[in-house]
C-alpha positions in Angstrom: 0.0 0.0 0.0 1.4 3.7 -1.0 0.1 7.1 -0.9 1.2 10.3 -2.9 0.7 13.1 -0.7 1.4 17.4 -0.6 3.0 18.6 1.6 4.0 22.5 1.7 3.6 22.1 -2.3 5.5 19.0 -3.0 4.5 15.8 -3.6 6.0 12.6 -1.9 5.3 9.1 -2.3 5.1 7.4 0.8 5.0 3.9 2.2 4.2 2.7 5.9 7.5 3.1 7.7 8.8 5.3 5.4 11.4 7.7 6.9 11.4 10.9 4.8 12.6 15.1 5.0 10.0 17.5 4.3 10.6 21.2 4.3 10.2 22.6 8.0 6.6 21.8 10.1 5.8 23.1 13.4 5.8 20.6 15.5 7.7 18.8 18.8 10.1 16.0 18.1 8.0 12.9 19.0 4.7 14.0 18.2 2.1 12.5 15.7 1.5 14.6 12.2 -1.7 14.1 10.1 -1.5 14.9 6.3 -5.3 15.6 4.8 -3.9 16.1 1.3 -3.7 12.7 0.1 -3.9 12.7 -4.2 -3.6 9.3 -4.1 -3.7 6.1 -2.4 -3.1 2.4 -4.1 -4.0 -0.6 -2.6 -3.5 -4.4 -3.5 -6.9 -4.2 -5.1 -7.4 -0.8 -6.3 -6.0 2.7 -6.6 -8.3 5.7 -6.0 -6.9 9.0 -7.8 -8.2 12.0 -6.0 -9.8 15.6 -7.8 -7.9 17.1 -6.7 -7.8 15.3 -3.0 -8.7 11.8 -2.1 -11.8 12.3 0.5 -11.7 10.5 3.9 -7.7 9.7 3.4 -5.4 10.7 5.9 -1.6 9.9 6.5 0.1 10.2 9.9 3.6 10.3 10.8 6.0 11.0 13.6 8.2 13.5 13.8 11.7 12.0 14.5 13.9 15.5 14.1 14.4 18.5 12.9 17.6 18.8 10.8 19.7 21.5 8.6 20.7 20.6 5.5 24.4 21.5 4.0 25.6 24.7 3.4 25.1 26.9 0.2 27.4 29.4 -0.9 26.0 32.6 -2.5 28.8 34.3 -4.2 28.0 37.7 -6.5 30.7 39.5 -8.4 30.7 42.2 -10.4 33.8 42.8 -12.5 35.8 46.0 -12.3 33.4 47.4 -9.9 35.4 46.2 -7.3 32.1 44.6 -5.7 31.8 41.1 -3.8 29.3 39.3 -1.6 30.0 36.1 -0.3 26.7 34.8 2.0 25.5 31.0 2.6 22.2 29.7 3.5 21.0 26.1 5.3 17.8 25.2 4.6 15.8 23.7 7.5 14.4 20.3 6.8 12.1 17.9 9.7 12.5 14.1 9.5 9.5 12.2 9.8 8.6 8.5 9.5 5.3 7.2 8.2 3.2 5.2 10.7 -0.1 4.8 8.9 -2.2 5.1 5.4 -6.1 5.6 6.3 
């Protein structure tokens, strides 16, 4: 059984026990996380394609941590203008694990 959910405008496909890194959510480390934007859910028997959303299908997961990703270096030059900027960024990232399909 799989599930192709949104979340924060990017689709994932997930399994049960899936451990995955979504953009950033707002929530403790440890606690349960319901996803309501299901587009699609496949069993062994059929697969129901939501428009746009599959209605009554849910996905939870627990948060396991919240992470950084590597560094990125910004670097902007202009040539014999004698200006340089040199800045980095981390983009934050939260690991979750997949615990049920409803």
């Amino acid at each position: 059984m799989y599930a192709v959910i949104e979340i924060a405008g990017s689709q994932y496909k997930v399994n049960p026990a899936d451990k995955l890194y979504v953009p950033k959510l707002n929530s403790e480390i440890g606690s349960s996380v319901k996803f309501d934007k299901v587009l699609l859910v496949a069993d062994d028997k059929a697969i129901k394609v939501g428009a746009p959303v599959v209605s009554g299908a849910s996905v939870e997961a627990k948060v396991l941590a919240h992470l950084k990703d590597e560094k990125v270096i910004v670097f902007k030059k202009k040539k014999r203008k004698g200006y340089r900027v040199k800045r980095g960024h981390r983009q934050q990232y939260t690991q979750i694990e997949i615990t049920s399909i409803a």
